[in-house]
C-alpha positions in Angstrom: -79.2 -134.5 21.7 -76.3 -132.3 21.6 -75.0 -134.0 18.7 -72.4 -133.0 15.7 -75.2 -132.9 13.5 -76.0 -129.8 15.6 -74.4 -126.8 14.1 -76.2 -124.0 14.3 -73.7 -121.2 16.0 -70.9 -122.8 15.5 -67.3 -121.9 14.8 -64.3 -122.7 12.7 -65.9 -124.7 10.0 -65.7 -121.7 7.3 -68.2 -120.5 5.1 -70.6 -122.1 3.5 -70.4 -121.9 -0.2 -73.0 -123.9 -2.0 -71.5 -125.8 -5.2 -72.5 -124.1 -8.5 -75.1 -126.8 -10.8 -74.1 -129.0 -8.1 -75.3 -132.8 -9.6 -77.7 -134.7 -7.6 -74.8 -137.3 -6.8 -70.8 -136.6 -7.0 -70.0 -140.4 -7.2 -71.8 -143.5 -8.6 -71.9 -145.3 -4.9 -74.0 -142.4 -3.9 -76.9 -143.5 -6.0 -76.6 -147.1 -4.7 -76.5 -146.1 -0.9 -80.0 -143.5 -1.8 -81.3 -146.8 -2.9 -80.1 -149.2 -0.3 -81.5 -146.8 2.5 -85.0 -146.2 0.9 -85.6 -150.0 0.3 -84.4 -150.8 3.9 -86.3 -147.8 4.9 -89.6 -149.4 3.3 -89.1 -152.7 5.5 -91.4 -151.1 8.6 -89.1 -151.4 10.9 -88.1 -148.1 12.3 -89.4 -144.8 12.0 -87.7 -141.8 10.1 -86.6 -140.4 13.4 -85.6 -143.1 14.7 -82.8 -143.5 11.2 -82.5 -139.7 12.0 -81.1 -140.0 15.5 -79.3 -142.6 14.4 -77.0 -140.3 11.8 -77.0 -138.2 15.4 -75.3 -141.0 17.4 -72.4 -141.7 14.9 -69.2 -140.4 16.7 -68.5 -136.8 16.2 -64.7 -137.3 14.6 -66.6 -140.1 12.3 -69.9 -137.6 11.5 -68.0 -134.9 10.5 -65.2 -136.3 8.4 -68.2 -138.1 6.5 -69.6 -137.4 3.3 -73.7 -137.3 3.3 -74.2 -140.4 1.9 -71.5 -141.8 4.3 -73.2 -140.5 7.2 -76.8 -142.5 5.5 -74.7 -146.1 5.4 -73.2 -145.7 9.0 -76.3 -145.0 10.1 -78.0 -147.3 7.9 -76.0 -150.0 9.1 -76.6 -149.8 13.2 -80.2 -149.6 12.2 -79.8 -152.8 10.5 -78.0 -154.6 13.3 -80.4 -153.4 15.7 -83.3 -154.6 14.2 -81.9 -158.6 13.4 -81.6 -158.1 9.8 -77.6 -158.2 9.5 -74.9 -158.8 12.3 -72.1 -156.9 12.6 -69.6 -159.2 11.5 -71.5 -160.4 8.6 -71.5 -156.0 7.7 -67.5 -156.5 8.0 -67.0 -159.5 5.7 -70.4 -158.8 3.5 -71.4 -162.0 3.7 -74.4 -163.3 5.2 -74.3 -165.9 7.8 -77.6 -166.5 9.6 -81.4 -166.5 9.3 -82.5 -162.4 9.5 -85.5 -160.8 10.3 -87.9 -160.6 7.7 -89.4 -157.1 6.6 -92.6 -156.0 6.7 -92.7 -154.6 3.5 -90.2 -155.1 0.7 -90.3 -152.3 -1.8 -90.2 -153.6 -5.5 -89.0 -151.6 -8.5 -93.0 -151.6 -9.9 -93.9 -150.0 -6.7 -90.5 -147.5 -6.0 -92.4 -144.3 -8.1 -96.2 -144.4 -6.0 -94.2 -145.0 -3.1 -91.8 -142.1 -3.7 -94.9 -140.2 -4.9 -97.3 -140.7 -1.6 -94.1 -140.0 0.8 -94.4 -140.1 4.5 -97.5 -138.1 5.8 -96.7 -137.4 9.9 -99.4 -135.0 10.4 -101.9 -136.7 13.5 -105.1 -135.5 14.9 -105.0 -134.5 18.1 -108.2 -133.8 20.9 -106.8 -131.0 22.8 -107.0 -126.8 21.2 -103.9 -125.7 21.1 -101.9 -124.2 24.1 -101.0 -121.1 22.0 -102.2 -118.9 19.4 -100.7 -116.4 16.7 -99.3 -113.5 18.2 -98.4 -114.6 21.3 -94.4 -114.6 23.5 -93.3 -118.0 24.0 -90.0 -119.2 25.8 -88.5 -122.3 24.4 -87.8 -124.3 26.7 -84.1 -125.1 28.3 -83.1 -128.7 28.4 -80.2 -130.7 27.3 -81.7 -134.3 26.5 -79.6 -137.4 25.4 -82.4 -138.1 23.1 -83.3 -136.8 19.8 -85.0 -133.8 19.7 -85.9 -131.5 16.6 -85.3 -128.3 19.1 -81.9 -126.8 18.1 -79.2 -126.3 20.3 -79.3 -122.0 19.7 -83.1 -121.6 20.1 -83.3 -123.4 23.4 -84.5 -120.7 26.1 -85.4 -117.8 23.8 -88.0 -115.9 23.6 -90.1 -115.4 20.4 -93.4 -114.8 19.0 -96.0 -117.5 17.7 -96.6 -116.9 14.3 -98.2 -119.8 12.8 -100.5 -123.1 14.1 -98.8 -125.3 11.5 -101.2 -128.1 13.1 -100.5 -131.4 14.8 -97.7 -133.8 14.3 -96.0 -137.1 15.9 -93.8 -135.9 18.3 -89.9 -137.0 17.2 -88.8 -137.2 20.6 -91.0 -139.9 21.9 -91.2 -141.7 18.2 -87.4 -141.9 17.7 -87.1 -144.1 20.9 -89.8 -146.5 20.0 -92.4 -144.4 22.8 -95.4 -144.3 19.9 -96.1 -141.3 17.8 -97.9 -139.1 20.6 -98.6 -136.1 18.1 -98.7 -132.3 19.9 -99.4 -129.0 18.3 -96.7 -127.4 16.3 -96.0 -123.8 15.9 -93.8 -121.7 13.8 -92.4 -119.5 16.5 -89.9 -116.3 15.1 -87.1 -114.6 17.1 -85.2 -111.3 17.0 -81.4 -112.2 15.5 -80.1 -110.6 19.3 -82.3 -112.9 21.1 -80.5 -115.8 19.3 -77.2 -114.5 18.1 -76.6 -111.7 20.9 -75.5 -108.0 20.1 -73.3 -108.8 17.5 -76.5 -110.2 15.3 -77.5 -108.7 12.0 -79.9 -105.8 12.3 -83.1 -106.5 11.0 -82.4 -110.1 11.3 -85.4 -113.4 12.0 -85.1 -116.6 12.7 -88.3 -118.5 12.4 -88.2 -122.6 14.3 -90.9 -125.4 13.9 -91.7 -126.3 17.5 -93.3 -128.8 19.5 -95.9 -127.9 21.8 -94.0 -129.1 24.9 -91.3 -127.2 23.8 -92.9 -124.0 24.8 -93.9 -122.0 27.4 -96.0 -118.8 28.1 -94.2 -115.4 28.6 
């Protein structure tokens, strides 16, 4: 979706100017909300795109006067009342009130460093070859959806070269929405900065985007 998260091209929101021995957390809550969303995370009950469209749905005055971590818990929080595990009142007066879903999975402390350790593996197999190969033109497609989607607003009908068959992967667009995982190919597809940021580009500038199969089509 064409979401605030979206930012690529965008204007007015200065530079960006990365924080020097920046600390993993700049306030003790942020530790507690990494936590909370990991061990809720664990419970089975969504998939990490569906939590990452969820970030994409929070209201764009909201999402971008948010801290990360802020952005995690609003999130966090929908995902919660959309599954049965919290209402939203009991969220307001942090108290709960009624019987809620149970999890699949509860992650204990004994089992928070394999877990971490293993991560979240979404490559797939696939039975089809793959549509494309290394050295060939490719137009990404142009389409606006209201769902998530993991093709960026500024790459969306530009034409590029394939340059690697990364392999095959569950498709985000389908998972996030509760569609199944339906894995396609995925290539690493690089762009000339003028096809992507017009005349004014850099010279000598690349942008390289991870894309779906079905975001693609021959030149």
């Amino acid at each position: 979706m064409n979401g605030p998260h979206d930012l690529g091209g965008q204007m007015g929101f200065g530079p960006v100017s990365p924080e020097t021995n920046e600390p993993y957390f700049h306030a003790e809550w942020e530790k507690r909300a990494l936590g909370i969303t990991l061990s809720c995370g664990a419970f089975g009950a969504w998939s990490i795109d569906e939590s990452r469209h969820a970030r994409e749905c929070i209201p764009p005055a909201n999402y971008l006067s948010a801290s990360y971590y802020e952005i995690w818990i609003r999130a966090l929080e929908v995902l919660l009342e959309r599954h049965g595990f919290v209402t939203g009142s009991e969220i307001a007066e942090g108290h709960s009130k009624m019987q809620a879903a149970q999890p699949k999975r509860i992650l204990t402390v004994d089992k928070v460093a394999a877990v971490l350790a293993k991560g979240g593996p979404c490559d797939r197999s696939v039975e089809s070859a793959p549509l494309f190969s290394v050295g060939q033109r490719v137009r990404t497609i142009n389409e606006h959806p209201a769902h998530h989607t993991r093709l960026p607003r500024y790459a969306r009908d530009k034409v590029g070269i394939v340059e690697a068959v990364q392999g095959s992967f569950v498709f985000p667009d389908d998972n996030a929405h509760g569609k199944g995982e339906n894995p396609q190919w995925v290539y690493t597809v690089v762009f000339d900065g003028q096809e992507i940021w017009g005349r004014g580009s850099e010279p000598g500038l690349t942008v390289s985007v991870d894309a779906w199969e079905s975001y693609l089509e021959p030149v």
